[in-house]
N, C-alpha and C positions, 0 to 999 in steps of 0.2 A: 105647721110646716112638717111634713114627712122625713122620717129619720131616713137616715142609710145605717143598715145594719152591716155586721164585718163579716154576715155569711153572705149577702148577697156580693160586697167587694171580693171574698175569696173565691164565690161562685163565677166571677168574671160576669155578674149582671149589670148588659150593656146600662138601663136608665141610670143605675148605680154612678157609673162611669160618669156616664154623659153629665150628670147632673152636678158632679166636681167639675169635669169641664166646663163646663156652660158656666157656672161659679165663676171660673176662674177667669174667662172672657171678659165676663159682664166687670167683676173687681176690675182689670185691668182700662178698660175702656173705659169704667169712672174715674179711675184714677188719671188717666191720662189727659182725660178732657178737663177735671179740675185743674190739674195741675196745667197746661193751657190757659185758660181763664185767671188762675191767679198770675201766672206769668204777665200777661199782657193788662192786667189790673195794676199790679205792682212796680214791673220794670218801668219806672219813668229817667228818660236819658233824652239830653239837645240832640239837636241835628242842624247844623249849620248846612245850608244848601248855597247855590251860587248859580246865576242864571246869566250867559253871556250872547248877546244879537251881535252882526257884523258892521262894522263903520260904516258911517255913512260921511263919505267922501264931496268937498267943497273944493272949487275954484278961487283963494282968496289974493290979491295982489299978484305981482310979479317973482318976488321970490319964494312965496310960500304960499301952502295951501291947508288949509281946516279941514279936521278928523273931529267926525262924534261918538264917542264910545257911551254903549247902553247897557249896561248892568244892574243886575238885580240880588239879592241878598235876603237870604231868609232863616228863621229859625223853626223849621218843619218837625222837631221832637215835640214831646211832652213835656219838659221840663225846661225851666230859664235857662241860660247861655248867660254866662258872666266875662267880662273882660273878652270882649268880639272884637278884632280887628281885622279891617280891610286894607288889604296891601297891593296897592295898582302903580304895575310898573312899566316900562316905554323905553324904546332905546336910546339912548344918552339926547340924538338930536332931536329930537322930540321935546316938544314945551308943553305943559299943560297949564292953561290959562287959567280955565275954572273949572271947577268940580260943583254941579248942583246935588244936593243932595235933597231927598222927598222918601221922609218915613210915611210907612201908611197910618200913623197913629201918632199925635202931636204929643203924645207923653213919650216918645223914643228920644233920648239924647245921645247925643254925642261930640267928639271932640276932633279937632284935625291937630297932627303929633307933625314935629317940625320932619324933615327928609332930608338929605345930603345932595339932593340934586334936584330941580324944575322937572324933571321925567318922572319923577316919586313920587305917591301920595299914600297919607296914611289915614284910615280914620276909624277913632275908638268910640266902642260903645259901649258904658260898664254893664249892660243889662239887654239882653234880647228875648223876651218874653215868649211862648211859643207860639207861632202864628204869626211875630211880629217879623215885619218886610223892611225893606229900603231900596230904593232905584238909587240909582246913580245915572250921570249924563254928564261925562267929562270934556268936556271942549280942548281940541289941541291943534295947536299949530307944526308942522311939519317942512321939511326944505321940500321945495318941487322936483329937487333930484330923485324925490324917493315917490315912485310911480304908484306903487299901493301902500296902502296903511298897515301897517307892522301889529302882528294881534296882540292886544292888549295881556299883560301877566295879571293873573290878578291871583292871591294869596288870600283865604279866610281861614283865622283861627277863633281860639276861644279857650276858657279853661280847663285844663286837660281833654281837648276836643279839635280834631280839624275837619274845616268845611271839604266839601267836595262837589263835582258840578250835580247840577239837578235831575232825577231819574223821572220816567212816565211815574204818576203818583196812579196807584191802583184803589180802585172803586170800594169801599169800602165793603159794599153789594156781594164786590166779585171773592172778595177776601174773605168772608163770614160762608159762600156758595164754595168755596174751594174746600176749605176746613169740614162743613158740611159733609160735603163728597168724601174728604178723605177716611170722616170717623162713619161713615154706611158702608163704606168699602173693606176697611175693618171689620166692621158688623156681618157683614157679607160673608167673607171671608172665613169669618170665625164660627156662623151657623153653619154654613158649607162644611165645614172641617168637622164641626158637632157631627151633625146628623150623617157624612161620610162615617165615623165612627162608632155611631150610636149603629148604625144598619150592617158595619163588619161584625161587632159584636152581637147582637142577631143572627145574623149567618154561622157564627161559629155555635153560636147556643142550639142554632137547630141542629149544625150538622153533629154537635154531640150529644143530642134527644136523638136522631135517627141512630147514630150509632149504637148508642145504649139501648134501642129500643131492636136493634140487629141483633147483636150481645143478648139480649135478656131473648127473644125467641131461641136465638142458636142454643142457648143454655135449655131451653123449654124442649123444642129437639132433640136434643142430646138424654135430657129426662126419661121423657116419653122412650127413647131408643133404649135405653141400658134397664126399663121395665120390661119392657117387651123381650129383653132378650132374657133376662130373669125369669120370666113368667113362663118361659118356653120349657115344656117341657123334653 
């Protein structure tokens, strides 16, 4: 590997220059993309999700009519979720007869917690693995004074963790092409700005060779001039 010496740095020699920059690009852009990479290696944390469909509305008897509510439940982090509870609530006239409940994986338990009213339901899960789901399909009876189905409350928490509704889940494809992009654009970026400065510091190298090369004839002239005039007799 080629040194840089301190007369070309004091000479303002542009490769001199560049070649610290460039240095410095390249460090920085390793550094940045490691430290990315361990990021998203290391940081594991839950993510309680919640996924809610619109009622689907029955004609039942004379005084009341059947509401089905469709929810879904998931743990979309990398890491377990402990102590996950779902809190589904309804307004006071409202009955909820049954609650079915369907893990997508027969090792998911859970528990249902008493409630202070027939509109309330609660249901504990000490353990939501990542990946691991639950539907829910609550059946409820309603008075036929109430023309549409009232949207279902629903609450998820977890340990030191609250759920929230479910976002478009991005392709993992388009996540790995984005990152991509963004560290060429960097790169881009950061040669652009080398070789912008690698080519001003050439332009001033030359414009101080022509200079000095103006200087050393004017001086050469002047020689030449102050013989001649010497020499004259």
């Amino acid at each position: 590997m080629s040194t840089i010496s301190k007369d070309n740095i004091a000479n303002g020699n542009g490769w001199a220059w560049g070649q610290i920059f460039g240095t410095a690009i390249l460090t920085g852009l390793c550094s940045l993309i490691g430290s990315i990479i361990f990021f998203n290696y290391t940081n594991k944390t839950p993510e309680l999700v919640y996924e809610q469909f619109p009622a689907a509305n029955f004609v039942s008897g004379v005084a009341n009519n059947v509401s089905i509510y469709n929810t879904r439940i998931e743990n979309a982090g990398n890491k377990e979720a402990e102590e996950v509870q779902a809190y589904f609530e309804l307004p006071i006239t409202y009955l909820i007869q049954e609650v079915k409940i369907e893990p997508k994986f027969k090792s998911i338990t859970y528990s249902e917690a008493n409630t202070p009213g027939a509109n309330i339901k609660k249901i504990f899960f000490p353990r939501l693995n990542p990946g691991d789901s639950v539907a829910f399909s609550i059946l409820v009876n309603r008075s036929k004074n109430t023309e549409e189905a009232s949207e279902l409350k629903l609450e998820l928490r977890g340990k030191g963790i609250t759920g929230h509704a479910e976002r478009r889940k991005t392709n993992s494809i388009e996540v790995i092409f984005s990152r991509f992009m963004t560290f060429g654009m960097l790169i881009v970026v950061g040669l652009l700005s080398l070789f912008s400065y690698i080519k001003d510091k050439r332009m001033d190298k030359q414009m101080h060779e022509v200079r000095d090369k103006q200087i050393c004839q004017l001086e050469a002239n002047a020689n030449k001039l102050r013989e001649l005039l010497n020499n004259k007799p």
